[in-house]
Steps between C-alpha positions, in 0.01 A plus 500: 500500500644805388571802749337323777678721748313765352131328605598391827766710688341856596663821607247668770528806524507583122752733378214751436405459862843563586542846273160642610627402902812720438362780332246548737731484784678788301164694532433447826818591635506844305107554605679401840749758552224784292269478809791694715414863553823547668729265484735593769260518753285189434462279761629196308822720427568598859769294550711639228404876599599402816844477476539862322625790744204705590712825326454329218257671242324171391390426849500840689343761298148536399425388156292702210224283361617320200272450193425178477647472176823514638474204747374290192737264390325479153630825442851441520483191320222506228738561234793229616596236249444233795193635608343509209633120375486342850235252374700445188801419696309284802348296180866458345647363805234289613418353188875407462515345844145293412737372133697383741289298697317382162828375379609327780149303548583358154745312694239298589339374202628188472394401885138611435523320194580179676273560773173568240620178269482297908137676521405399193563107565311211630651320772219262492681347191757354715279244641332393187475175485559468147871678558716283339795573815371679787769472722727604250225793425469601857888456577563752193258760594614513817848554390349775284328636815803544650736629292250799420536468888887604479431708212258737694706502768855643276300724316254675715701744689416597854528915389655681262594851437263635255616922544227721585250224608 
């Protein structure tokens, strides 16, 4: 059967599920930091202010009011290369890392091979009793049982280093 690894070995998440995942984390953490009015003195940046010397303009003096269009990350970056391509590039190096994986489940096409011709027989066969040998029969299969025993047990690998997955 032809590209059987294709049918029956999955990737979950898909590597659409995986782009749309990072690019939305992308959002979220610039609609993150766009809900600070003033980021120096917002309670989840305490700690940092902390540490400044009170003479220090950033933490002593009173602030104007900003616009808002100044404490909106958009606006700095609307016009960057990355911004602007982020999904682009997430999809590019995703996509390359779920190649990878593809290629290396091919590895495994001729054990599901073996393991769908094994489904596909009938054991019941062996105990014909119009077999012409059966103990020779039985003795051979189950020398073919077990050296697809050894075989699955050299070539499935415990983990492998795939890259990004």
């Amino acid at each position: 059967m032809p590209n059987i690894s294709d049918h029956w070995l999955q990737m979950t998440p898909s590597s659409k599920d995986y782009i749309n995942s990072v690019v939305i984390c992308f959002q979220e953490g610039l609609d993150s930091i766009t809900n600070f009015k003033r980021w120096s003195k917002h309670a989840d940046l305490a700690p940092y202010a902390d540490v400044l010397e009170e003479w220090d303009d950033i933490v002593g003096d009173v602030w104007e009011e900003h616009d808002e269009e100044n404490l909106n990350p958009f606006s700095w970056i609307n016009e960057n290369r990355i911004y602007l391509e982020q999904k682009e590039m997430v999809r590019d190096i995703v996509e390359g890392a779920f190649d990878k994986v593809k290629r290396f489940l091919t590895r495994f096409q001729p054990l599901l091979e073996i393991y769908w011709r094994n489904k596909q027989v009938d054991l019941s066969i062996l105990v014909h009793e119009r077999l012409r040998n059966p103990v020779e029969s039985l003795s051979s299969t189950v020398k073919l049982f077990q050296f697809y025993h050894s075989l699955f047990n050299s070539n499935l690998p415990s983990m492998t280093e795939i890259g990004l997955l």
